[in-house]
Residue, then its C-alpha position, 0 to 999 in steps of 0.5 A: x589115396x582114397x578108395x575109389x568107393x569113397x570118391x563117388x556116390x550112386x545117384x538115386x531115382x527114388x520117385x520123391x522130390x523134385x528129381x522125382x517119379x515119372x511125372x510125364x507121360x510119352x505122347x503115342x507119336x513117341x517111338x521108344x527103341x527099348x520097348x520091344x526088347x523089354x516087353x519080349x524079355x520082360x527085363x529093363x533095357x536101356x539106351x547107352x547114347x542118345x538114339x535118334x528117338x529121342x530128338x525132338x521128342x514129345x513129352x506130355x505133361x499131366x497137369x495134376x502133377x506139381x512141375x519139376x527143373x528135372x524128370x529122371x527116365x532112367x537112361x536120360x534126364x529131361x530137365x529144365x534150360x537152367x539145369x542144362x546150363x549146370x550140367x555143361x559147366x559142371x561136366x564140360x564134354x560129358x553130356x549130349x543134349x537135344x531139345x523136347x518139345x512139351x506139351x500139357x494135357x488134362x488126363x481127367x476131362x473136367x478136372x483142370x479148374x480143380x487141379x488149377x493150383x498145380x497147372x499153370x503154364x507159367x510154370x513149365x517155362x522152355x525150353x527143355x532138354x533131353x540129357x544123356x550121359x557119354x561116359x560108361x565105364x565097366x568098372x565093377x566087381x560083380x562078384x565082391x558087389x553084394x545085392x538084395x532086392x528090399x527086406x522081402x530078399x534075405x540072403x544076401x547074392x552078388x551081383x553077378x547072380x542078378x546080371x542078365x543078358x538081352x538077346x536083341x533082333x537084327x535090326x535092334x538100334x545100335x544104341x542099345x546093344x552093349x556087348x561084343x554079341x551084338x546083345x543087351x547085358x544089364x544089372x538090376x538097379x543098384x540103388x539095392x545093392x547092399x555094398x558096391x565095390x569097384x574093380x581097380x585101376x578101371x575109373x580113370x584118374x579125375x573122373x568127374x562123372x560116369x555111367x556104367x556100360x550094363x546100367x546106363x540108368x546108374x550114374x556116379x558123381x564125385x561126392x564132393x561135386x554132388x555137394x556143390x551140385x545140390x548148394x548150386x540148387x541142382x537138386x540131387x539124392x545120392x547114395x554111398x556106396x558103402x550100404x546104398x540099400x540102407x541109405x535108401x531105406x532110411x531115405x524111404x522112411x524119412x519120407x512117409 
């Protein structure tokens, strides 16, 4: 049987391409649940279900960005009906979804004629999706899983050394506490990791698609779906698990 590790690939933010880089911003009625625990730890904390913040959130649109069908914000997608469609099929059951509201908004007052050829309205057509994932599993070997942040790290650590936890406020929403404490345990991104090896007999059999319980932000997908997924027009960067961090470097300088 083949291993797990060759099954699956990280699906990768990388701020290039139509996945891209947050090409929106939050709009100040926006009330971001992780923010506080964030600001007061300094560390990345993120949603493991769709939060009541994000229904019916609003979004906002620089209009010197090109449009895009999906927008990568690290615990959720944002993404365009067409891909919504997609997903469901694809990964019937393994998604909630609740509907944003759009709105479009020159950042630099003046400039909308000059940026005309990147902002028509035409383009952003609704509606569009928030897209959370249900699935997280805590099926990896923190220890034999190897980490370096970038070229600028040169020893190599496992990942355990990089794993941290969160201490979260009494009235921290339910939706991003993720241990038994009450508190936030998370792993930096592991689109760095320099290998990432999986515990055994943790995945179930068949599993499509699943996130993981301490970085909901990191999704795996069957590598052969991920291929069917991008020739269905779904727009993927998707890294081995073998080396991911060579794979994202090569992809980095393929991209210059």
């Amino acid at each position: 049987m083949m291993a797990p590790e060759a099954q699956y690939v990280l699906i990768a933010h990388t701020g290039y391409g139509d996945e891209g880089c947050p090409l929106v911003e939050f709009s100040p009625e926006y009330p971001d649940i992780t923010k506080a625990a964030r600001e007061a730890s300094g560390r990345d904390v993120y949603r493991n279900q769709l939060t009541d913040d994000l229904q019916n959130a609003t979004f906002v649109f620089d209009c010197q960005t090109s449009p895009s069908s999906i927008y990568h914000f690290k615990d959720f997608w944002l993404i365009k009906e067409t891909n919504k469609q997609i997903l469901a099929q694809a990964f019937p059951d393994q998604f909630d979804f609740a509907q944003a509201i759009i709105e479009l908004r020159l950042k630099t007052a003046g400039k909308r004629d000059y940026y005309s050829h990147y902002w028509k309205e035409a383009d952003y057509p609704g509606p569009f999706w928030i897209a959370k994932l249900r699935t997280q599993i805590d099926c990896i070997a923190e220890e034999s899983t190897g980490f370096k942040w970038r070229r600028e790290q040169l020893e190599e650590t496992s990942l355990s050394e990089n794993a941290y936890e969160v201490e979260l406020p009494p009235d921290a929403d339910v939706g991003i506490r993720n241990t038994n404490s009450g508190n936030y345990r998370g792993y930096p991104d592991l689109k760095y990791a320099t290998q990432i090896v999986f515990r055994p007999g943790i995945i179930p059999d068949g599993s499509k698609i699943f996130g993981l319980t301490y970085c909901p932000d990191c999704i795996f997908i069957q590598r052969d779906l991920s291929e069917k997924l991008k020739s269905d027009g779904y727009n993927l960067i998707t890294l081995g698990c073998g080396s991911p961090g060579q794979e994202l470097d090569r992809y980095y300088y393929q991209m210059r």
